[in-house]
N, C-alpha and C positions, 0 to 999 in steps of 0.2 A: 512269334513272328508277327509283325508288324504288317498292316492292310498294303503300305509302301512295297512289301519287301515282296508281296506276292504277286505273281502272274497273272494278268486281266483275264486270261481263257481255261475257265473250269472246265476240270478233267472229268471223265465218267469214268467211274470206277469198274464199268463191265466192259472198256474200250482200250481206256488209255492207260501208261504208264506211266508215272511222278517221278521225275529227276531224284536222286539223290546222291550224295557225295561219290558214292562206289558209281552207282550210272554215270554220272558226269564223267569221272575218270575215261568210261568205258568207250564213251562218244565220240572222245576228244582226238580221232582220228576220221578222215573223211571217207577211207575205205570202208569202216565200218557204217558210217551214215547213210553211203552211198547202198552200201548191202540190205540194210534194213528196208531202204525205200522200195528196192526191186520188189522184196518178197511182200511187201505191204501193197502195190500196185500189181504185181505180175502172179502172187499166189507162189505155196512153196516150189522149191528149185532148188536144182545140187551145186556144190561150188563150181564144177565144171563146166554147168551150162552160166554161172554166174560171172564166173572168170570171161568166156568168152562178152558176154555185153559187157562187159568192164574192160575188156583188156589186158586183164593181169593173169597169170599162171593161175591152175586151182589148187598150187600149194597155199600161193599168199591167199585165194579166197576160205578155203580151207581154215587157216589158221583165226584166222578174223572172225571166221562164224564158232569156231569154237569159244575164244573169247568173246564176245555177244550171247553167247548159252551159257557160260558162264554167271553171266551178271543178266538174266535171265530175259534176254531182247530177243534171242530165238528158243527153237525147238526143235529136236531130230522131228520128220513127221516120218512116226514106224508106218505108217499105214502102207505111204509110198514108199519106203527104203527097202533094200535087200542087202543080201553079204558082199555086194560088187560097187554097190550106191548106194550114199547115203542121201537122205533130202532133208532138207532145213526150210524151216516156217514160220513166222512173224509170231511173236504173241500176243503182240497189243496192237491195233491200228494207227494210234498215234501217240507221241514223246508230249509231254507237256512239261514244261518247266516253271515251278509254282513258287521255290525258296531261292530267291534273288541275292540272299545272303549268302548261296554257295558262292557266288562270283566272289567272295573276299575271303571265304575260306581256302577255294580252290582255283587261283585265280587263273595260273596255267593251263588246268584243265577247262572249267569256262570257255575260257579265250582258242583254247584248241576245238570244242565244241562248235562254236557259236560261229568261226571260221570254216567247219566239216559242213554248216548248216549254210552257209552262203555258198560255199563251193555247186553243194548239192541244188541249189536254189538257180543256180547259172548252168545249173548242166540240165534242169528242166526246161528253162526260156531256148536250150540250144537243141533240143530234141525236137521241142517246138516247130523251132526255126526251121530247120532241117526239111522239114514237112510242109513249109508253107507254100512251097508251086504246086503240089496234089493235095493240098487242106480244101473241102467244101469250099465254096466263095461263103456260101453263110456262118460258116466258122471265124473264115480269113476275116469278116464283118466284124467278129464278137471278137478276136483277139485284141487286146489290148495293154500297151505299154506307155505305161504316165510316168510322169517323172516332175512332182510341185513342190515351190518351196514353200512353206509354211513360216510365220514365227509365232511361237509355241514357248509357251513357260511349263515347266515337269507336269504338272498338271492337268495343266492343258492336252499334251501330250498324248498322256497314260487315257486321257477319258478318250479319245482319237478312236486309242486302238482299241477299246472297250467298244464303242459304239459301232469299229470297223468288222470287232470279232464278233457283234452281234448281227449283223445283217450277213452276212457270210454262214451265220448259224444257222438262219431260216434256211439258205438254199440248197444246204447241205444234205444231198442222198447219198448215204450210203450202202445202205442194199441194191444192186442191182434191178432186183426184183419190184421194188418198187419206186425207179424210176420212172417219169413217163417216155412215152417214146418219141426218138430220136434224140434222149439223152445219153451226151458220152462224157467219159474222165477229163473234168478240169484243174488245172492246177491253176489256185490263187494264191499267189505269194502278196504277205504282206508287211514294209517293210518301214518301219517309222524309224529315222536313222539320225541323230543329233548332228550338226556338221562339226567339223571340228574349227575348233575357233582360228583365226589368222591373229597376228602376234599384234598388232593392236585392239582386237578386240583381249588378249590374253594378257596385255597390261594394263587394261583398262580393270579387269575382273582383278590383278591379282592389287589395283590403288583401293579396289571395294573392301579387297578382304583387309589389306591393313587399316584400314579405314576403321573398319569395325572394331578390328584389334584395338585401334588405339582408344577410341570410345570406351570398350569395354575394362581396360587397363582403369580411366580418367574415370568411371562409375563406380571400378573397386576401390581405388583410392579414395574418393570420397566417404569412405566408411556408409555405416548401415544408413545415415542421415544424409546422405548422400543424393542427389539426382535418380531419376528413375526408380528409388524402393516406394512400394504401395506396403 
């Protein structure tokens, strides 16, 4: 795997969990993403009580967190369960996605993923929202929603969100216990998003690449005595 091909935000191996081909599959629905996050924020919970914050029946919740224990993203938690209720448990705190080459092995899946992960990203900003006439004023103060445009070469880019994944690292408490106080649960979504190009800038890109083409063609032909050989 290529330095390119990997994900800017190192996983901890006593926390998180590493994408892989079978995981991706697994994600690639938003109910199940939607399920993970509960149990990672709210601590474990049965499908019944997860059906109701969601909305859906606790068959379909049911059925989800089976497949999710499956591919090992939950856990029965025996401690709480009896022969009437079952309860289900996060295993990892958090997904990280490290091999960027799944996206061309699985691209469907990917692309199913990575849209369960915006979904779930819009229905944190809307929980938010929801709360903002009883939010603290000093909350209401610290909430914040940007929205800038950058121009950025891949490179460029990728160092962004290295640099954005490291200051986010520092402020990151996770234990409870040692937070300070009057610290509560923030979510920071962060979201570096290429636009997509409008149809002059996308003939312009595609005169570049035959452009190159043809060069390249006019370099082969010139045999090894050619232009351009060192």
């Amino acid at each position: 795997m290529t330095e390119e091909e990997r994900w800017p935000h190192s996983p901890d191996p006593q926390r998180d969990v590493v994408l892989d081909a079978k995981g991706l599959r697994a994600l690639a629905h938003p109910v199940r993403v939607q399920l993970i996050g509960l149990l990672r924020r709210g601590g474990p919970s049965t499908a019944t009580r997860l059906a109701e914050q969601m909305g859906l029946t606790s068959g379909a919740t049911s059925y989800h967190l089976r497949q999710l224990a499956a591919s090992g993203f939950v856990a029965e938690d025996t401690e709480r369960g009896n022969a009437r209720e079952r309860w289900w448990r996060a295993v990892h705190l958090l997904t990280v996605w490290t091999d960027m080459a799944l996206a061309d092995e699985e691209p469907e899946a990917a692309l199913g993923y990575l849209r369960s992960v915006v979904a779930a990203h819009t229905l944190t900003a809307q929980r938010a929202l929801n709360g903002y006439e009883t939010m603290p004023r000093a909350w209401r103060h610290a909430l914040d929603l940007s929205d800038l445009e950058l121009r950025l070469t891949p490179e460029e880019a990728r160092s962004l969100t290295e640099e954005l994944a490291a200051v986010v690292g520092r402020y990151r408490q996770i234990d409870a216990e040692e937070a300070p106080a009057g610290a509560e649960r923030v979510a920071v979504v962060l979201q570096v998003l290429p636009e997509p190009a409008d149809d002059a800038d996308q003939d312009d890109a595609a005169q570049d690449d035959a452009d190159q083409d043809d060069a390249a063609q006019d370099g082969a032909a010139d045999g090894p005595e050619g232009p351009g050989v060192r």
